[in-house]
MMTF fields as JSON, N, C-alpha, C and O atoms, coordinates in Angstrom:
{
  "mmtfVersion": "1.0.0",
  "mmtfProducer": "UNKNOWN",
  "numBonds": 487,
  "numAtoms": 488,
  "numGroups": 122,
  "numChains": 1,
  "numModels": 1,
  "chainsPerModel": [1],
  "groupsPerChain": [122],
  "chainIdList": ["A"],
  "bondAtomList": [4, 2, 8, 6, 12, 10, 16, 14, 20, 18, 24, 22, 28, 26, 32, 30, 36, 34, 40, 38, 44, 42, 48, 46, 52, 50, 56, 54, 60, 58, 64, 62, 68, 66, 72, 70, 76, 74, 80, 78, 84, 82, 88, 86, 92, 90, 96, 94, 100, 98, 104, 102, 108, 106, 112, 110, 116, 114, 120, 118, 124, 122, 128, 126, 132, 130, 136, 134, 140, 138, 144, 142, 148, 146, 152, 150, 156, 154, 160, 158, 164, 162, 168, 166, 172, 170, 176, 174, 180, 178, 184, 182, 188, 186, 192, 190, 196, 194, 200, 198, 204, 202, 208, 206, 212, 210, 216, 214, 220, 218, 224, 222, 228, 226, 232, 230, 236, 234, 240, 238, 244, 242, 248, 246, 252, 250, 256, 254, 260, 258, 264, 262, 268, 266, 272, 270, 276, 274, 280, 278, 284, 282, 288, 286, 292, 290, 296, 294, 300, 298, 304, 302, 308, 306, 312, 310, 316, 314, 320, 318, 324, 322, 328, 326, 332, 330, 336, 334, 340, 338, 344, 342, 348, 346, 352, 350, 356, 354, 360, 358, 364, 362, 368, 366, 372, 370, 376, 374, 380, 378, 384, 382, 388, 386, 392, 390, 396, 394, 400, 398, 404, 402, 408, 406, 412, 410, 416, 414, 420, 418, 424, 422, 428, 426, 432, 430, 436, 434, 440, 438, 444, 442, 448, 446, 452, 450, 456, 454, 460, 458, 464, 462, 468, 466, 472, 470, 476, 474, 480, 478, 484, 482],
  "bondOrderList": [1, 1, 1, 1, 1, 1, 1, 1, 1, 1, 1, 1, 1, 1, 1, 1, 1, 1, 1, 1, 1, 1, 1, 1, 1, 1, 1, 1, 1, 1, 1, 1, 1, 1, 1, 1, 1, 1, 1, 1, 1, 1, 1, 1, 1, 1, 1, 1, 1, 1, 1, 1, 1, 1, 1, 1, 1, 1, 1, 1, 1, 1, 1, 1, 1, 1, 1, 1, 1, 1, 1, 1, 1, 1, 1, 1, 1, 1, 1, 1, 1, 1, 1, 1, 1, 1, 1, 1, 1, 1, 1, 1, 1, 1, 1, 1, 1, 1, 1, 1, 1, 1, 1, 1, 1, 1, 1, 1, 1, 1, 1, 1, 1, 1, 1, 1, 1, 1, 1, 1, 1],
  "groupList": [{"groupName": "UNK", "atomNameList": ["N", "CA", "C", "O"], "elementList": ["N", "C", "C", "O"], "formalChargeList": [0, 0, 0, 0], "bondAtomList": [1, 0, 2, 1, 3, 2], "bondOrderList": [1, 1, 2], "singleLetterCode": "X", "chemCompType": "L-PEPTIDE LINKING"}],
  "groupTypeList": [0, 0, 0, 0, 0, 0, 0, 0, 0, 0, 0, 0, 0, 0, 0, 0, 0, 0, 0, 0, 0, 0, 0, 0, 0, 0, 0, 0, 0, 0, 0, 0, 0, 0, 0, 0, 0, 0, 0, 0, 0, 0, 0, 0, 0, 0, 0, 0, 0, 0, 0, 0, 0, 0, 0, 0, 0, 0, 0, 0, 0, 0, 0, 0, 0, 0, 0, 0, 0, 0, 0, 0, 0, 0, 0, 0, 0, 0, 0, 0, 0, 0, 0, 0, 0, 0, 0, 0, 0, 0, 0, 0, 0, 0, 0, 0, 0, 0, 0, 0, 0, 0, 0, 0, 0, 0, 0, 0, 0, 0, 0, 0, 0, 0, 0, 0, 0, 0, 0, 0, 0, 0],
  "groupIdList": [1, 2, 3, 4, 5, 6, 7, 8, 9, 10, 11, 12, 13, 14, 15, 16, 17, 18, 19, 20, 21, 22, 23, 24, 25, 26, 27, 28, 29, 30, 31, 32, 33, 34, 35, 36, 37, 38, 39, 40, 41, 42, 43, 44, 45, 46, 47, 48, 49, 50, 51, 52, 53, 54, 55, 56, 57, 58, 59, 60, 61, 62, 63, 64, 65, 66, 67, 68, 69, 70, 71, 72, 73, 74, 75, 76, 77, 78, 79, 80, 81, 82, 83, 84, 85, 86, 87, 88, 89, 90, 91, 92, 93, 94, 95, 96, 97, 98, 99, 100, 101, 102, 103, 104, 105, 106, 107, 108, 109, 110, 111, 112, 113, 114, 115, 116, 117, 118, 119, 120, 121, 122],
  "secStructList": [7, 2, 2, 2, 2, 2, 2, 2, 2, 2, 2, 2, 2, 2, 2, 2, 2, 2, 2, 2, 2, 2, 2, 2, 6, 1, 1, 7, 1, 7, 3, 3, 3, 7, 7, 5, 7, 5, 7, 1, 1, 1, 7, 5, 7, 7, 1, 3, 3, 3, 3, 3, 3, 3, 3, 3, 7, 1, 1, 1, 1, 1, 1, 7, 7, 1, 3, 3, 3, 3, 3, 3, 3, 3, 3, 5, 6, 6, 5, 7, 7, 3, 3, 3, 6, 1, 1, 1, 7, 7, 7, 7, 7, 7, 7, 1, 7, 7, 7, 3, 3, 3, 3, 3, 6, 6, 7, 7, 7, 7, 1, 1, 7, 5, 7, 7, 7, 1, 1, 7, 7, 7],
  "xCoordList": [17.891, 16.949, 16.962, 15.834, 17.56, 18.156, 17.153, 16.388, 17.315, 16.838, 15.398, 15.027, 14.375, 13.189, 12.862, 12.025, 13.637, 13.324, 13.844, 13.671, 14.443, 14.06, 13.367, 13.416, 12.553, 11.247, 10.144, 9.582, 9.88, 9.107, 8.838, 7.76, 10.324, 10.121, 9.648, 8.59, 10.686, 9.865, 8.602, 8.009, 8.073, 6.624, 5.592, 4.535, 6.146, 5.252, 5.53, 4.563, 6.523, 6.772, 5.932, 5.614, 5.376, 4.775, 3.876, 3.285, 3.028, 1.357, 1.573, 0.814, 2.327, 2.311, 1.647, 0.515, 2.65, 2.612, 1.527, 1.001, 0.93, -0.566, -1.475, -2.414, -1.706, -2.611, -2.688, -3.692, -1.406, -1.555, -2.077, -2.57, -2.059, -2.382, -3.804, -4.466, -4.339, -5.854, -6.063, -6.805, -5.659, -6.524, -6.741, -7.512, -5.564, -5.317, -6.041, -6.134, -6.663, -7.684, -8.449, -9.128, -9.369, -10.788, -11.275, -12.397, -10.015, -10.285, -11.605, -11.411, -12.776, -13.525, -13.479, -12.91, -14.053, -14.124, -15.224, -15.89, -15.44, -16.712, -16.302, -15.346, -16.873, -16.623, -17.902, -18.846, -17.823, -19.417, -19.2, -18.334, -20.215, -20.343, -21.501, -22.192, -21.628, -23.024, -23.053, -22.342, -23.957, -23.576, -25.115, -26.006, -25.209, -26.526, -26.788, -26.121, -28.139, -28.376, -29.536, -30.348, -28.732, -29.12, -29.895, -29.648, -31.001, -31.819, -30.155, -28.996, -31.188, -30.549, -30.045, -28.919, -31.683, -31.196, -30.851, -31.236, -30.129, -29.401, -30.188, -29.718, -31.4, -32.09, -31.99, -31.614, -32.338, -32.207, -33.703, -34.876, -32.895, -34.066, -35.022, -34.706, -36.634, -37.489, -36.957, -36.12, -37.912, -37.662, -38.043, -38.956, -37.408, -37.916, -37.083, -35.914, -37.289, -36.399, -35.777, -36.136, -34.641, -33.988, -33.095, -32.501, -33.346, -32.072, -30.61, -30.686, -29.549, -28.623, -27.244, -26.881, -26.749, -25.314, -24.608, -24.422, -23.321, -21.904, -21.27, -21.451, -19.993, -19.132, -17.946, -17.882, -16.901, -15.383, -14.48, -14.486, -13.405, -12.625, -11.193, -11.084, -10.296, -9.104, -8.974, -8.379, -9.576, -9.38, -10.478, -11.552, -10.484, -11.119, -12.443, -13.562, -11.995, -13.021, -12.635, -11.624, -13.743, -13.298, -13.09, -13.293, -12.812, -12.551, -13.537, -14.471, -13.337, -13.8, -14.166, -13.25, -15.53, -15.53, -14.961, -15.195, -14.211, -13.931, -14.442, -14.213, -15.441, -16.71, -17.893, -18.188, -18.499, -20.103, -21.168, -21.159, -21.985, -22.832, -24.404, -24.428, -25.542, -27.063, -27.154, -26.728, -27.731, -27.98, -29.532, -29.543, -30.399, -32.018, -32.149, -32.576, -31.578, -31.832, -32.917, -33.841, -32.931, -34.048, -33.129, -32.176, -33.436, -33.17, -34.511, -35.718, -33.208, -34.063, -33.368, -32.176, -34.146, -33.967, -32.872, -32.174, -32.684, -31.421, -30.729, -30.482, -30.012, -28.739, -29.318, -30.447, -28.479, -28.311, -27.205, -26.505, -27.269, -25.611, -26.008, -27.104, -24.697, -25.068, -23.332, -22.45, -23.684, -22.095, -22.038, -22.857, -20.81, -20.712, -19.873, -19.316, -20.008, -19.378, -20.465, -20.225, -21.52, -22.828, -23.254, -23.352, -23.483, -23.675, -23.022, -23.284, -22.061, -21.421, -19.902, -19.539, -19.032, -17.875, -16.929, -16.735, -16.23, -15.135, -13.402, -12.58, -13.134, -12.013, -10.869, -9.895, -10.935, -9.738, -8.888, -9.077, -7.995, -6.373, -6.587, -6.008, -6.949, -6.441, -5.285, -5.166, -4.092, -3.316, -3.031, -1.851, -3.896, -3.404, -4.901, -5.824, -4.605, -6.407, -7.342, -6.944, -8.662, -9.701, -10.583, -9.966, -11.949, -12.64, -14.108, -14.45, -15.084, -16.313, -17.124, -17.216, -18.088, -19.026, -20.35, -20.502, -21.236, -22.575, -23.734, -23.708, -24.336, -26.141, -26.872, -26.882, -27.88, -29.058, -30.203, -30.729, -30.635, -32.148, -31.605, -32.515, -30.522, -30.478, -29.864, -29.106, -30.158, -29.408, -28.483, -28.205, -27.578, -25.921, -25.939, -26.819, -24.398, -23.303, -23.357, -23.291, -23.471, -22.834, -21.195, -20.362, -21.104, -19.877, -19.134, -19.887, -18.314, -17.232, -17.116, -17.683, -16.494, -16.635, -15.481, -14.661, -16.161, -15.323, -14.187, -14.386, -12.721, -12.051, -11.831, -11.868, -11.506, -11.384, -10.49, -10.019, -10.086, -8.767, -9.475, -10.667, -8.248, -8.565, -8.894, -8.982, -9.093, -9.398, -10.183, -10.144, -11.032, -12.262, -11.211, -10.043, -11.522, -11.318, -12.143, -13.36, -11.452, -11.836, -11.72, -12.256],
  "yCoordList": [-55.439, -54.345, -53.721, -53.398, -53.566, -53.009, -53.985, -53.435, -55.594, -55.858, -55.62, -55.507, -55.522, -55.196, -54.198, -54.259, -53.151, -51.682, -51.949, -50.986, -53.016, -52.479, -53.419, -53.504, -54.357, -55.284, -54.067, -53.769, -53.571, -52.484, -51.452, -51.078, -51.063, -49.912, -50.748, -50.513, -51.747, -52.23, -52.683, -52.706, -53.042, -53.549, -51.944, -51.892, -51.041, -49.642, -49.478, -48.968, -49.746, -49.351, -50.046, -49.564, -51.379, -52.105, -51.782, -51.5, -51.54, -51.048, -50.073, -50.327, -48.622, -47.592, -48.048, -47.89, -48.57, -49.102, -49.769, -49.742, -50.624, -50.857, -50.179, -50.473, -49.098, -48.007, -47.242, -46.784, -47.024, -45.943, -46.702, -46.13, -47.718, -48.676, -48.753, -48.78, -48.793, -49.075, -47.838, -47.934, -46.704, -45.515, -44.757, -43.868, -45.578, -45.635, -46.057, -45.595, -47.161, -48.223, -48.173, -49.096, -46.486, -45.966, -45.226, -45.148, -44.771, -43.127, -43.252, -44.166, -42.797, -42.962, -42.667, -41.674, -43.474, -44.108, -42.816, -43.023, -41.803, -40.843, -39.53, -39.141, -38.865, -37.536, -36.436, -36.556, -35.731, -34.503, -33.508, -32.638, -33.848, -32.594, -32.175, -32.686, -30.719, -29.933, -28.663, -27.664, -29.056, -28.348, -27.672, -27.659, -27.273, -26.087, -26.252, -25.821, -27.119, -28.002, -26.065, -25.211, -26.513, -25.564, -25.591, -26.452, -24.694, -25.27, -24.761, -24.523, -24.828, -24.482, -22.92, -22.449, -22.087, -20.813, -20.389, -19.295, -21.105, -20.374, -20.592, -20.538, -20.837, -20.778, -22.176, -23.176, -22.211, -23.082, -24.263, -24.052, -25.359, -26.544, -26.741, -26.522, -27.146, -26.745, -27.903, -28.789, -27.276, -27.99, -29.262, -29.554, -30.136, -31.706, -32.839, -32.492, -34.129, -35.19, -34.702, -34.004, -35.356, -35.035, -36.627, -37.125, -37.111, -38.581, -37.818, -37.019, -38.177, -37.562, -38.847, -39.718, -38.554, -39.369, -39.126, -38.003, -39.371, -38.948, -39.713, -40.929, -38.876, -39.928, -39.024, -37.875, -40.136, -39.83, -40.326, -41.51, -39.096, -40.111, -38.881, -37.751, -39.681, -38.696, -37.485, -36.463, -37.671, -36.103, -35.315, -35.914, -33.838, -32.925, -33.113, -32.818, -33.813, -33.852, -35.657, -36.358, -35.806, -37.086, -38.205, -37.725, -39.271, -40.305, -41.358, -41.567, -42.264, -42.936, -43.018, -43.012, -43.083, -42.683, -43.955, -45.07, -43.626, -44.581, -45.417, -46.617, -44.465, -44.482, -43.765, -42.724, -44.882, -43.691, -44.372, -45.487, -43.25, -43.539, -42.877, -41.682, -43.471, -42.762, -42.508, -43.226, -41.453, -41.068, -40.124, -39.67, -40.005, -39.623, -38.894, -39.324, -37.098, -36.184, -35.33, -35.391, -34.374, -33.303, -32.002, -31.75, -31.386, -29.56, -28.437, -28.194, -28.059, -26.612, -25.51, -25.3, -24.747, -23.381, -23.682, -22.813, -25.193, -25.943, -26.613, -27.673, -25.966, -26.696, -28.19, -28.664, -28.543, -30.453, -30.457, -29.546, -31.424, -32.159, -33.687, -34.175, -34.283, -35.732, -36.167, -35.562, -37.272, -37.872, -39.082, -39.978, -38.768, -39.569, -41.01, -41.057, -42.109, -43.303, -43.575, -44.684, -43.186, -43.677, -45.237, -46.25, -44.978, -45.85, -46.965, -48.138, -46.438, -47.178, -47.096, -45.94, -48.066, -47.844, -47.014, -47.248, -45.941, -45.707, -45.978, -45.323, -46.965, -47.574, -46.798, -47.463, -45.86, -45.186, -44.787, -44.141, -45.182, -44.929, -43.308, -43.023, -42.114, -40.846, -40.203, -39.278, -40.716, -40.764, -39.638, -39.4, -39.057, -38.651, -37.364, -37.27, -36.656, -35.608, -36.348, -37.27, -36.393, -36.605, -35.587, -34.522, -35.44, -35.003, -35.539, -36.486, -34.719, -34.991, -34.556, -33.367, -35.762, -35.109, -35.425, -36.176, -34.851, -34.679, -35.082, -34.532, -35.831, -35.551, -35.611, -36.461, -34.719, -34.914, -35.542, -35.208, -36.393, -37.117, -38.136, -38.925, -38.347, -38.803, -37.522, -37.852, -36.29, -35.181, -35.609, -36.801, -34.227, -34.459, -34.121, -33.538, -34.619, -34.23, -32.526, -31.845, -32.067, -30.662, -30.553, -31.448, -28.829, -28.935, -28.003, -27.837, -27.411, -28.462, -29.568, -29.417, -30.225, -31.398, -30.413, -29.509, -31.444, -30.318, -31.369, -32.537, -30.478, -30.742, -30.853, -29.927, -32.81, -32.805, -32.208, -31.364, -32.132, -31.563, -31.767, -31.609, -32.248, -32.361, -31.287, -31.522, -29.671, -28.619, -28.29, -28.78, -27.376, -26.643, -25.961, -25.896, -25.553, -25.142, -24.147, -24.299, -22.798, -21.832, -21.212, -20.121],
  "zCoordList": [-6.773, -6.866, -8.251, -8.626, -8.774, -9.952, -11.078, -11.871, -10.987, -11.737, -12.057, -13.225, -10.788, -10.362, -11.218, -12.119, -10.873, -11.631, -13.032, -13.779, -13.598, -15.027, -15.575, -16.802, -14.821, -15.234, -15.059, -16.113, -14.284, -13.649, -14.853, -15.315, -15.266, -16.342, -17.879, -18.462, -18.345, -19.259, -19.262, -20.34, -18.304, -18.404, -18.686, -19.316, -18.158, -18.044, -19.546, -20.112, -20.333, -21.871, -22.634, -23.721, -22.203, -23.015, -22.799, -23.841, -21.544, -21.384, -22.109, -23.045, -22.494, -22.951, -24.464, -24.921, -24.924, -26.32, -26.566, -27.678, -25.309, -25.868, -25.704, -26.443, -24.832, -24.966, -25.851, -26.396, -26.081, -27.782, -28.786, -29.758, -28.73, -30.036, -30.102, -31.14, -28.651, -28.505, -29.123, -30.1, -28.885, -28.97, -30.174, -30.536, -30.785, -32.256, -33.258, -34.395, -32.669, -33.047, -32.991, -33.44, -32.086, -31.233, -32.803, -33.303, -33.285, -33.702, -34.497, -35.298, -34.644, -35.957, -37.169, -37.623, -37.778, -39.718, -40.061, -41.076, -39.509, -40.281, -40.342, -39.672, -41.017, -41.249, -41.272, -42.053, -40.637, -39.963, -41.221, -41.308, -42.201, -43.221, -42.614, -41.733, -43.507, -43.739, -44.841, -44.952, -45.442, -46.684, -46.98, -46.13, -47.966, -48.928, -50.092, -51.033, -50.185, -51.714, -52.289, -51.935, -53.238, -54.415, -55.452, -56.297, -55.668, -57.737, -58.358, -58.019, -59.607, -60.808, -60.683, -60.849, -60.216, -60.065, -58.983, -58.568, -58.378, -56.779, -55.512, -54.376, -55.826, -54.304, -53.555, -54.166, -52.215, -51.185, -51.864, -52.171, -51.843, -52.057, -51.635, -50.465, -51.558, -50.836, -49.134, -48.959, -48.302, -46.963, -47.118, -47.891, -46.426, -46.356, -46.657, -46.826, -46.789, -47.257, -48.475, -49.423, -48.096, -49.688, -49.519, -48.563, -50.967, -50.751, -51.478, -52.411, -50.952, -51.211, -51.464, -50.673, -52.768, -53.345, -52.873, -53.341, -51.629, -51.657, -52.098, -52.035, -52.882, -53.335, -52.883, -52.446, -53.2, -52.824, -53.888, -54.225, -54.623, -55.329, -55.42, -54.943, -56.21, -56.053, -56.917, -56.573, -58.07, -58.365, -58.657, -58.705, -58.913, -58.728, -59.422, -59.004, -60.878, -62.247, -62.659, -62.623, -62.952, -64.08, -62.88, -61.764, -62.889, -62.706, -62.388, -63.161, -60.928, -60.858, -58.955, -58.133, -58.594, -56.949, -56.565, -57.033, -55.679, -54.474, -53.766, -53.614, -53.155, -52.234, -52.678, -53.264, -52.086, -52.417, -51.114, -50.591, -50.899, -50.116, -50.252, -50.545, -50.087, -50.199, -48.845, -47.94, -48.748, -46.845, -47.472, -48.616, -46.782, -46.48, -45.393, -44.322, -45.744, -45.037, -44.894, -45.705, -43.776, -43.986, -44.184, -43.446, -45.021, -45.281, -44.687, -44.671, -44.272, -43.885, -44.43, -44.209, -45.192, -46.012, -46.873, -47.395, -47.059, -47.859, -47.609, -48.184, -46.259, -45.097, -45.023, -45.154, -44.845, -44.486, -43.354, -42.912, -43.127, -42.125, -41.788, -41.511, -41.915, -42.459, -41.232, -40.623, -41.46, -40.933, -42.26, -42.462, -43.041, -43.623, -42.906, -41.81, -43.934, -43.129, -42.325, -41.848, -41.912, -41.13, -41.542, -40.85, -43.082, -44.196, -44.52, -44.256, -45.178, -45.78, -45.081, -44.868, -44.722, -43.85, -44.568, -45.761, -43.9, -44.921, -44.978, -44.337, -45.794, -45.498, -46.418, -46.773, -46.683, -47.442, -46.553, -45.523, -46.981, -45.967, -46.151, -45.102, -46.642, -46.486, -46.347, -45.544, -47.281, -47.445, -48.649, -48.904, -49.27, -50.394, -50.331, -49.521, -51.404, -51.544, -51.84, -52.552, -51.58, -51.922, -52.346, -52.383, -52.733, -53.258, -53.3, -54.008, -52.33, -52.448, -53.167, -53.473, -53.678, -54.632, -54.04, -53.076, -54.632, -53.797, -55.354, -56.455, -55.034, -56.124, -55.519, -54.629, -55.701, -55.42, -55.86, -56.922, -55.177, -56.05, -57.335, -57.588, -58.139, -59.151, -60.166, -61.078, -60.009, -60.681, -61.195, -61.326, -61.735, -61.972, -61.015, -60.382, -60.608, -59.542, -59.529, -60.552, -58.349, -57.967, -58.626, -58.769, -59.009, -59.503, -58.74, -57.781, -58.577, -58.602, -56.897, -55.815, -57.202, -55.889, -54.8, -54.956, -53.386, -52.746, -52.102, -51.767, -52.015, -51.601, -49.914, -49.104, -49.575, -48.139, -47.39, -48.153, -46.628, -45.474, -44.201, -43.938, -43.283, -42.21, -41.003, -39.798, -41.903, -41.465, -42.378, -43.507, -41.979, -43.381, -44.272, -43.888, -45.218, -46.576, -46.602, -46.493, -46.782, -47.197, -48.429, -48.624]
}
């Protein structure tokens, strides 16, 4: 009997271990922004399509993006919200800070880029 019960228990350890793994394996590759495209002088962009650059790279200023993606939103009174990774997959381990940058239309980049976290940033 004895032996029963510890075929019994190891086998429940191994399903364990493969369920976590599956679920591990579920999590999604995207990230839910929404942000407020701006003119020059502060006001909200007019309403309508806007094509929009994201990029991703490690530091704040300067370098080189990681990732980048075009996504073809609508604004209202400016606001957007997009899911990034829709596009383009995103395979960065997230292991370290990142930093999003945003253009609009071909523009420059918005400044300064915003910093990710797996909580908002205030």
């Amino acid at each position: 009997m004895e032996v029963s019960y510890f075929f019994r228990r190891t086998f429940a350890v191994i399903v364990a271990f493969l369920l976590v793994g599956t679920a591990v394996a579920q999590i999604p590759r995207t990230i839910s922004y929404q942000g407020l495209l701006t003119t020059a002088a502060n006001d909200p962009v007019a309403d309508g399509q806007q094509t929009l650059t994201f990029a991703i790279y490690d530091a704040p200023t300067g370098g080189t993006a990681l990732w980048t993606e075009v996504q073809n939103t609508t604004t209202l009174q400016g606001v957007f919200d997009v899911t990034l990774g829709s596009v383009t997959p995103l395979t960065l381990s997230f292991d370290r800070p990142y930093y999003l940058g945003i253009t609009l239309q071909g523009n420059p980049e918005y400044a300064p880029r915003i910093g990710l976290a797996s909580a908002p940033m205030l």
